[in-house]
N, C-alpha and C positions, 0 to 999 in steps of 0.2 A: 400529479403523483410524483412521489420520489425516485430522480434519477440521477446514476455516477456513471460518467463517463471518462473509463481510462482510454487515456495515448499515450505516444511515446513508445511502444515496444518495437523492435527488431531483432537483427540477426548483427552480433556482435565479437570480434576477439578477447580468448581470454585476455585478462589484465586491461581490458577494456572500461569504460563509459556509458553509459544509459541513464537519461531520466526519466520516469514515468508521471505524468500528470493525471488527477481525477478532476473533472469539474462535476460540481454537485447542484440539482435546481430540486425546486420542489420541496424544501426542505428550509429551516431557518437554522442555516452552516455553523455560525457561532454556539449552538446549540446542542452540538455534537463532535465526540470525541471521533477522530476517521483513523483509518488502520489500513493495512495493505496485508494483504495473505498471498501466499504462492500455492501451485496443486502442480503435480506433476500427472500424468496420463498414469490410470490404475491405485496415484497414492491418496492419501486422506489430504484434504485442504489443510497448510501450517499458518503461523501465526509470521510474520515477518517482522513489526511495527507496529506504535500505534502513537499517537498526537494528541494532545489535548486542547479542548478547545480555543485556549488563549494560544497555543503553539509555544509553550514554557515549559513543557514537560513531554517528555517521549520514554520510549520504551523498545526497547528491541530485542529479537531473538538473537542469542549467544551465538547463530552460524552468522549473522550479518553483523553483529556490533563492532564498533570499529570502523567498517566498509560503506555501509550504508547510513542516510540523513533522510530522518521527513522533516517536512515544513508545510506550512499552509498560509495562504495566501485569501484572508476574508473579505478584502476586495474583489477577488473574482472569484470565491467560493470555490478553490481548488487548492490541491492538497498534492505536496510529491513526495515522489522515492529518487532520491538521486543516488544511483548503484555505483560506485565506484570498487576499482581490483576484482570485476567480475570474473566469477571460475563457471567452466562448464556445467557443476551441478548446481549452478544458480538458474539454467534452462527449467524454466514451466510455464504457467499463466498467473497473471497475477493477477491480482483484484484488489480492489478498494473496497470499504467496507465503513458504516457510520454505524454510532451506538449512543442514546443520550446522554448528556453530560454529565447528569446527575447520578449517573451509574458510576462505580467504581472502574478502572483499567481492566480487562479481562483477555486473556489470548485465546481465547474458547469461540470457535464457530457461532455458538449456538449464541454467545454473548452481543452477535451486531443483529439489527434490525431491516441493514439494506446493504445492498449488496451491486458493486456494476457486472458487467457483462466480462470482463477480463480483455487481458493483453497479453502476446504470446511473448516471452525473451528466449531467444536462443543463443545459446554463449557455445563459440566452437573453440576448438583444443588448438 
């Protein structure tokens, strides 16, 4: 079966550093576009990112662009967030997320197909 496993999270200062990895099995990786979402405790899941399966085209949410880079890596079927100038309300869980290629880009929940388990950041003031 299909499985994303994020690392990479801790507890970090603002104006800080964090990269998150997802390694993905079960799955044929080139074949799917992967995304990273954040949820905060009580909020709806957001859209962060997302990659496309060559890794030639990205997308990002207006609070991260700028700050934040995904990349992927189809040698080891992993896929990152590297967070840079993190501020406190970048604090939530993040997740990794895959959606078939053939699909267009979408930042809609409901648009991915797998989902990992998340990783908590915590950005102190």
């Amino acid at each position: 079966q299909v499985q994303l496993v994020e690392s990479g999270g801790g507890l970090v200062q603002a104006g800080g550093s964090l990269r998150l990895s997802c390694t993905a099995s079960g799955l044929s990786f080139s074949s799917y576009t992967m995304a990273w979402f954040r949820q905060a405790p009580g909020k709806e899941r957001e859209f962060v990112g997302c990659i496309d399966w060559r890794g030639s085209d990205t997308y990002y949410a207006d609070s991260v662009k700028g700050r934040w880079t995904i990349s992927r890596d189809g040698a080891k079927n992993t896929v990152y967030l590297q967070m840079d100038t993190l501020k406190p309300d970048d604090t939530n869980v993040y997740y990794c997320a895959a959606r078939p290629r053939a699909l267009p880009f979408t930042t809609s929940v409901g648009g991915y197909t797998d989902w990992g388990q998340g990783t908590q950041v915590t950005v102190s003031s």
